[in-house]
C-alpha positions in Angstrom: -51.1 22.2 6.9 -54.5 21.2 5.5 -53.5 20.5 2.5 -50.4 18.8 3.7 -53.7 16.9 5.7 -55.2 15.9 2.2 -52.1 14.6 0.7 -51.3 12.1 3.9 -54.9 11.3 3.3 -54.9 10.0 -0.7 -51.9 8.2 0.0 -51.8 7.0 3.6 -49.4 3.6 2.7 -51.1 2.5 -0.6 -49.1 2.1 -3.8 -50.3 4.7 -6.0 -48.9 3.7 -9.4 -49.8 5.6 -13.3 -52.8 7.2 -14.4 -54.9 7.4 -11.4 -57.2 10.5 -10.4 -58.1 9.9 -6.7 -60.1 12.1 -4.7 -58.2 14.1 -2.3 -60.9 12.4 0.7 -60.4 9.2 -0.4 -58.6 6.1 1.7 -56.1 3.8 0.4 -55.1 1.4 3.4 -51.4 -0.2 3.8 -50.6 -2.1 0.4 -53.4 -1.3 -1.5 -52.2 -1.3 -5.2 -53.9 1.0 -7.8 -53.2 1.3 -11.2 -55.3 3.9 -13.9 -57.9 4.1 -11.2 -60.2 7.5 -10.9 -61.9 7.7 -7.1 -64.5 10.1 -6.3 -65.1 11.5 -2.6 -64.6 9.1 0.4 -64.0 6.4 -1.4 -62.4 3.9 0.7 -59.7 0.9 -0.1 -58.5 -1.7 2.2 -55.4 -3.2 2.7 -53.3 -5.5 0.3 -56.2 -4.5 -2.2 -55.7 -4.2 -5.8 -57.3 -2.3 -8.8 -56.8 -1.5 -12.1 -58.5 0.5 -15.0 -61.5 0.6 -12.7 -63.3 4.0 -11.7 -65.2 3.9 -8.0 -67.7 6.6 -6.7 -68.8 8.3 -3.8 -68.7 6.6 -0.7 -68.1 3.0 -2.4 -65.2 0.9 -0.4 -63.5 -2.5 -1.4 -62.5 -4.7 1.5 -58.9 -6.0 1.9 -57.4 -8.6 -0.3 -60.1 -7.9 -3.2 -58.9 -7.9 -6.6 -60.9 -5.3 -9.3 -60.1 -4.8 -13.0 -61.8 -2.8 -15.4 -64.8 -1.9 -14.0 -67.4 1.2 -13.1 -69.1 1.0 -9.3 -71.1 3.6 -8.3 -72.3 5.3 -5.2 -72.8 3.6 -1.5 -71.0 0.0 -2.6 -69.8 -2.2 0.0 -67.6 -4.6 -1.6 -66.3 -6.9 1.6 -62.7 -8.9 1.8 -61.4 -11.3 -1.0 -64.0 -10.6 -3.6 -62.7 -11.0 -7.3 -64.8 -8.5 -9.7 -64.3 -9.3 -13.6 -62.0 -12.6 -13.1 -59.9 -13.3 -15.7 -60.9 -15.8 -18.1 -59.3 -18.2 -20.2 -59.9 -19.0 -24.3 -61.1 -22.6 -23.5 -61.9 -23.1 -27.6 -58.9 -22.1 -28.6 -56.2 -25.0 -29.3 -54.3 -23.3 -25.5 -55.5 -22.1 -22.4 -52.4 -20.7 -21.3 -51.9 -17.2 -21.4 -48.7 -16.9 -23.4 -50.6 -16.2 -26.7 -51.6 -13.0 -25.6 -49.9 -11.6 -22.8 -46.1 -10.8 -23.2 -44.5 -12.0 -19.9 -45.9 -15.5 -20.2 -43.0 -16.6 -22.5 -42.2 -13.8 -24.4 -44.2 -14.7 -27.2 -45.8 -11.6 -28.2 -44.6 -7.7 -28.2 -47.5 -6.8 -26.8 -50.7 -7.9 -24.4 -53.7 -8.1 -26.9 -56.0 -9.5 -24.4 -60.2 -8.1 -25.0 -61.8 -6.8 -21.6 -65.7 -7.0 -21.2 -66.4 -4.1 -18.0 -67.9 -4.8 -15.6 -70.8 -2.4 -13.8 -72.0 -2.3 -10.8 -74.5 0.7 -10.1 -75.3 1.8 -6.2 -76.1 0.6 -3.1 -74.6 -2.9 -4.0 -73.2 -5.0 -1.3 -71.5 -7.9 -2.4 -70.4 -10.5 0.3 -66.8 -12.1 0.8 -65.0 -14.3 -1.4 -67.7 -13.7 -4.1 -66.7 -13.7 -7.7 -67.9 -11.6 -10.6 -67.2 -13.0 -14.3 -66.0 -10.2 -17.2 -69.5 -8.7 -18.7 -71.7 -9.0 -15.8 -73.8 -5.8 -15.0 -75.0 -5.7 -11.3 -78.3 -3.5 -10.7 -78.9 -0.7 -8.2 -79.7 -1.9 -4.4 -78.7 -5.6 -5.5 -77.0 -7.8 -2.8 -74.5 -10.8 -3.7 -74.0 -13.5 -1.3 -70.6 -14.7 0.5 -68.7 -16.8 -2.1 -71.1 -16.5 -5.0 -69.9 -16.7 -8.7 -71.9 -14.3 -10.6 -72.2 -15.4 -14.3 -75.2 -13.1 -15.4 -76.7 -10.0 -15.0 -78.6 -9.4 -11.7 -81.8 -7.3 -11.6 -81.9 -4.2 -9.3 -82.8 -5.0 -5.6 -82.2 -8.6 -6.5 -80.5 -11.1 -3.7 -78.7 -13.7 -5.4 -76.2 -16.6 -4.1 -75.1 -19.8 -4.8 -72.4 -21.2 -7.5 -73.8 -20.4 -10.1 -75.3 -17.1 -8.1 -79.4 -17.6 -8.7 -81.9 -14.9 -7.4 -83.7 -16.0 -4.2 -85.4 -12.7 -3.5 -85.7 -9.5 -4.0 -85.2 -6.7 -0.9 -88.3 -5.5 -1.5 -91.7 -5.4 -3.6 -91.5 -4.2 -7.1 -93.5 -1.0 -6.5 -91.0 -0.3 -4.0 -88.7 -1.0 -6.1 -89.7 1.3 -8.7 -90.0 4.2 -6.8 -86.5 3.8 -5.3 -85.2 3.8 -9.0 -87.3 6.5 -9.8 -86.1 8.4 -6.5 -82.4 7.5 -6.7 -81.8 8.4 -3.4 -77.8 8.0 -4.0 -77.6 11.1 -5.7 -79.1 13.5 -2.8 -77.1 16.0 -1.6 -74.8 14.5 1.7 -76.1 17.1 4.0 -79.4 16.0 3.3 -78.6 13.0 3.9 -76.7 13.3 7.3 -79.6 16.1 8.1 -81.8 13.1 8.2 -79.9 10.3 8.6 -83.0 8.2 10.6 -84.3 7.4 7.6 -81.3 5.1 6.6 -81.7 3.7 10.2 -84.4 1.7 9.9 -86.0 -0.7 7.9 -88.1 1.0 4.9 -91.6 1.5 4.9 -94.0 3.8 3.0 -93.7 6.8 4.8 -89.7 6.4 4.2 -89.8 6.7 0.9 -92.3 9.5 0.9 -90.0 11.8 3.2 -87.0 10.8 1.0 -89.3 11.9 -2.7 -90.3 15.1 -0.1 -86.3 15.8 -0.1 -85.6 15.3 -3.3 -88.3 17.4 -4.7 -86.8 20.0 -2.3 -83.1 19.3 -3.3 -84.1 19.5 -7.3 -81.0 19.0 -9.1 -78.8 15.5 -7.6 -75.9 15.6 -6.3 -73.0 14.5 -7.7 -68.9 14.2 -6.0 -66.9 15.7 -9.1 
């Protein structure tokens, strides 16, 4: 029965179609389509979602109607409704851009899709707001927070808040010796017992004698955590 429990649970109403490795604790909501996809632990897909050739980690979810293509997002990513990550683009010098010189169903043209793919990466902690977009290429940094309808068109720093069409940095969460020690902490890789053990330190807003309980638990934890 519990691992009758486990199956329901990978599958729960998504379409699970080749190549995929999910997690048998991950959630794929009603319509969800996923393609060469690998899921670690938890991870957690809305409805009428749809991913390809991407591979999502612990704890990360992707909000309903959001479209994801080749790309690697870490640990603790909140990824809301209707956001496009590694948008398609079009070959505006050369003499078409129309898609029937490379992909195969557009036309009938070629045998074969011969389309390049830049990846995308977005490390931990990221949230990224509704209806944003993310162009092919873009690396997005640890902690970094993306705006409601932003089009990201370059790399955005760790911790960085950026919005706006073309997305620009307004701020940064927090000061830049805070931010090093979070990076240097990587609190995303502790153990998940630690973490629920001492949860009231995600609970409210970060100070200095946050961070030194969190370095006090890592020290004690030693080697990270990870959901393979």
């Amino acid at each position: 029965m519990f691992k009758l429990k486990k199956i329901i649970k990978k599958i729960i109403g998504g379409i699970l179609f080749r190549g995929n490795k999910i997690h048998s604790y991950s959630g794929i909501s009603l319509n969800a389509k996923i393609t060469n996809c690998t899921f670690g632990d938890k991870v957690m897909i809305s409805r009428n979602a749809e991913l390809s050739n991407t591979t999502i980690n612990y704890l990360s979810s992707i909000g309903r109607y959001s479209k994801v293509v080749h790309s690697d997002i870490g640990k603790f990513c909140a990824i809301s409704w209707d956001v496009t990550i590694n948008a398609t683009s079009h070959p505006i010098k050369n003499l078409s851009v129309n898609a029937f010189p490379y992909v195969p169903y557009v036309g009938n043209f070629v045998p074969s899709r011969i389309q390049n793919y830049q990846k995308v990466v977005i490390k931990n902690d990221v949230w990224i707001g509704a209806n944003s977009v993310i162009m092919p290429g873009i690396t997005i940094g640890n902690g970094a927070v993306i705006g409601a309808g932003a089009v990201v068109t370059k790399d955005v720093p760790d911790y960085a808040i950026v919005v706006g069409v073309p997305a620009k940095i307004i701020k940064y969460r927090f000061d830049q010796s805070t931010i090093n020690r979070l990076l240097k902490l990587k609190w995303w890789d502790l153990d998940p017992k630690a973490i629920k053990k001492n949860i009231s330190l995600w609970q409210n807003e970060l100070d200095n004698g946050v961070i030194m309980e969190l370095e006090n638990i890592s020290l004690l934890q030693g080697e990270p955590h990870t959901d393979e």
